[in-house]
N, C-alpha and C positions, 0 to 999 in steps of 0.2 A: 948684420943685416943693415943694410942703407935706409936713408928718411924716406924713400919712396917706397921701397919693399913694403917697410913697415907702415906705413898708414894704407897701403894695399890691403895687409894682411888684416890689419884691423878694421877695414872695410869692409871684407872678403867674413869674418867671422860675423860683423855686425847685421852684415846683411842678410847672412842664412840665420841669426838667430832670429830677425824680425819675420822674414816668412815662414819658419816655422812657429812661430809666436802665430802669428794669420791663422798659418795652415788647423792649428790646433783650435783655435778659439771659436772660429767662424764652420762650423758645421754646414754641409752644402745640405740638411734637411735635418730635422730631429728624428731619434728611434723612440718608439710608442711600442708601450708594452698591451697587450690583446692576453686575457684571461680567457680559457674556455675549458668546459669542463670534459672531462671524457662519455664517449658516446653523446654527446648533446652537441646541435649547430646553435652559432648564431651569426645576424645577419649584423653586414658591415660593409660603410661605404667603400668601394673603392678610393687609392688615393688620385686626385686630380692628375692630367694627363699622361697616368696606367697605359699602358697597352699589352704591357706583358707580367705575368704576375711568377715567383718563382718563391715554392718552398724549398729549405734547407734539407729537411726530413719531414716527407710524407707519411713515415708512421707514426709520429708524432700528430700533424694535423694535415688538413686537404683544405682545399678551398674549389668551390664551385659557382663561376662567374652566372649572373641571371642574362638573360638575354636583353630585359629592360631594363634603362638607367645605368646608373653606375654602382650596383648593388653585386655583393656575396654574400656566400653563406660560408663561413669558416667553420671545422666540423672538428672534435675533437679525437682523433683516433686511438692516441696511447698516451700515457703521461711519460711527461718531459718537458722540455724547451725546446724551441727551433726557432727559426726565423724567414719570412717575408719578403722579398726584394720587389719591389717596382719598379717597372722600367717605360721610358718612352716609345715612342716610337723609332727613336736614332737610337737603342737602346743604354740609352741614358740613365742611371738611378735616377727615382723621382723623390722616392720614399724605400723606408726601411721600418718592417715590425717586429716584436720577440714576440712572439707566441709561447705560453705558458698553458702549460694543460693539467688540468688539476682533479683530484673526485672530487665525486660529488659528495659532499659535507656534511648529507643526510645520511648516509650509509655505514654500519654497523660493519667492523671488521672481524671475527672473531678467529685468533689464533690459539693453535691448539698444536703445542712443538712445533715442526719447521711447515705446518699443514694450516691455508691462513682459508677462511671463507666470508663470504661477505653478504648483508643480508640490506636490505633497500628498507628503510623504514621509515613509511607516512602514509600512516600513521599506525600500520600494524610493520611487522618485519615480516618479509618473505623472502626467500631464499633469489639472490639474483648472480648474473656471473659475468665478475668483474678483473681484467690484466690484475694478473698478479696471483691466485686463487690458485688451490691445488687443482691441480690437473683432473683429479678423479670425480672433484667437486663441480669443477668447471665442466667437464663433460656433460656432466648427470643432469645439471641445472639447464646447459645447453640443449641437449635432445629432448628434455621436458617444454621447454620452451617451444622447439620445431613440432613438436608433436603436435602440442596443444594449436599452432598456428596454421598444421593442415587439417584436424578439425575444424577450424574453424572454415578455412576456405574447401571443406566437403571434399579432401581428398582421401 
């Protein structure tokens, strides 16, 4: 290799190692991580110039934009993790969030062999039905539930 190939070549490597030295360093926004619990919303600014908002997995979590301001309400569907995309109007990433979805912390698991149930307690435990629950459990607790919610509404 000649004097000129060669300080080519090591120009040629110096230089992509410096932009990707750049490319890694310099982040075009930060990722923020978003805790929510399952079955509970909570409300969150949108990020600054949003226009399109895009979850990963919707069973995971939803988002529902308000019509005023720059508010949502992030809702927690299923537990896991997903993630968030922001975009502009030239649909440009703006922002980027992890969404983490978690129980609720108060709640009583009780396993009983591969049959798990789960009881809501504050301050007494009542029987509630939470992803994850035996099926037979989860049924029972669920039509108890609807039942009691059309008496209520007189049907």
């Amino acid at each position: 290799m000649g004097l000129h190939a060669s300080k080519l070549c090591r120009l040629g490597i110096s230089a992509a190692a410096v932009c990707l030295a750049l490319a890694l360093s310099v982040p075009a926004f930060a990722v923020d991580t978003l805790t929510v619990t399952v079955d509970q919303a909570k409300i969150v600014q949108i990020p600054p110039g949003a226009r399109t908002l895009i979850i990963g997995n919707p069973m995971i979590a939803d988002v529902t934009l308000l019509k005023s301001g720059n508010t949502m309400i992030v809702t927690g569907k299923g537990f896991g993790q997903t993630n968030m995309i922001a975009l502009d109007a030239g649909g440009n990433p703006v922002a980027e969030s992890n969404i983490v979805v978690v129980g609720d912390p108060r709640a009583l698991v009780v396993q009983r062999g591969m049959d798990r149930q789960s009881y809501t307690c504050a301050p007494r435990c009542q029987p509630t039905a939470i992803l994850g629950d035996d099926g037979g459990y989860f049924n029972n607790v669920a039509a108890e539930i609807q039942a009691h919610n059309a008496d209520a509404l007189g049907k």
